[in-house]
Structures are given as C-alpha cells and as structure tokens.
C-alpha positions as CSV (number, residue, x, y, z in Angstrom):
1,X,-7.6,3.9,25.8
2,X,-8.1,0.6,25.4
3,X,-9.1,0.9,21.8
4,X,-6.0,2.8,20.8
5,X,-3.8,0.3,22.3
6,X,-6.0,-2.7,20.5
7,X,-5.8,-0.4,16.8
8,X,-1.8,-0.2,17.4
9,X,-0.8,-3.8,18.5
10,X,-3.2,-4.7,15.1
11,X,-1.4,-2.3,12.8
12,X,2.3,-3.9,14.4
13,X,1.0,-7.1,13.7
14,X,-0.4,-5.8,10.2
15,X,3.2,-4.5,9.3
16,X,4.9,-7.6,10.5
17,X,3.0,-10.0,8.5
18,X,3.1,-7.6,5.1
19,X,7.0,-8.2,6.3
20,X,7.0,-11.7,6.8
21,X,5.3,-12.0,3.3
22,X,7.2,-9.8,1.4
23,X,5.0,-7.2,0.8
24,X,7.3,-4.7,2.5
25,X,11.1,-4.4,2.3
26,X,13.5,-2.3,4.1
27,X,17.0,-2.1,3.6
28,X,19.5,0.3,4.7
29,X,21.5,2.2,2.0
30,X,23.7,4.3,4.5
31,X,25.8,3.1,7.8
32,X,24.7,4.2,10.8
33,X,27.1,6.8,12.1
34,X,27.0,10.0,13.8
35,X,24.2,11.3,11.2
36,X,20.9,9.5,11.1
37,X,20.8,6.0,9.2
38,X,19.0,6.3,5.5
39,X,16.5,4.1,4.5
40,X,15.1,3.0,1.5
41,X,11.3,1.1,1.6
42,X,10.3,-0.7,-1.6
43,X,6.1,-1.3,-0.9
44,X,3.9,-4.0,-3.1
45,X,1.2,-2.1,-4.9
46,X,-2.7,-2.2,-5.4
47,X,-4.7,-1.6,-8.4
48,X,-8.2,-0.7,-8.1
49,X,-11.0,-0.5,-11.2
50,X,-14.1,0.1,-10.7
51,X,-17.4,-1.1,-12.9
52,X,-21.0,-0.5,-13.6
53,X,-23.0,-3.3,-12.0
54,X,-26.7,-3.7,-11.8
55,X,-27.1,-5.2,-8.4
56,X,-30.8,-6.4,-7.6
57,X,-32.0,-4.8,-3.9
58,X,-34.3,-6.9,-2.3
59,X,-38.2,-4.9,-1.3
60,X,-39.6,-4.5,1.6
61,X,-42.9,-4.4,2.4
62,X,-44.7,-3.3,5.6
63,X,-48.4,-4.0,6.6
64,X,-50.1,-2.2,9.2
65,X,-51.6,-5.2,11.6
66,X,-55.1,-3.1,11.1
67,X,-57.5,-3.0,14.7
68,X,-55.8,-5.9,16.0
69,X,-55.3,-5.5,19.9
70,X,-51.9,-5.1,21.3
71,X,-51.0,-8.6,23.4
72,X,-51.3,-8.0,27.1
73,X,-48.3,-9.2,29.3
C-alpha cells in the first residue's frame, strides 16, 4: 500500500511541476453551472527518432580456478 501511495504523491508532484513549467495548460471554456464544467488541456509534445548505433559490449571471460582447494573458514 505503501508503494501505491508513494507512485501517486510522485505522479501529483509530476503533474504539478509539468504545470508550474508550462508544459500543461488548462483553461476552462465553459462556466460552471448546473451541467458539468468543460475543459480544454493543451499538452507539450515529444518527438522520438530512433538510429542504428554500433555500441561496443564489453567480454567476459571466466576461468575455472583448476584443483585449487576451497579456503577453509
């Protein structure tokens, strides 16, 4: 439970800050009255690309330690 509240109080603090940056604006286009209020959100957006890269990977090598005794504790 713990986790949920953590994920929530990060995701309110997410939104505020994409607010406080203006990333994220909301105004309202209709009045509150007896009907529900209408809204109208206009968001930042992302681009993503992607690429081929060649990326080198590092080896690994493992080497038995042969007969060698195990150490005694």
């Amino acid at each position: 439970m713990r986790i949920v509240w953590t994920v929530l109080g990060i995701a309110a603090l997410l939104g505020a800050l994409a607010m406080i940056l203006g990333l994220v604006n909301i105004d309202q286009t209709r009045p509150a009255v007896v009907q529900a209020p209408a809204f109208h959100a206009s968001v930042g957006s992302v681009k993503l690309t992607t690429e081929q890269k060649t990326v080198p990977v590092p080896t690994l090598r493992v080497e038995k330690p042969g007969n060698a005794a195990a150490p005694t504790q």
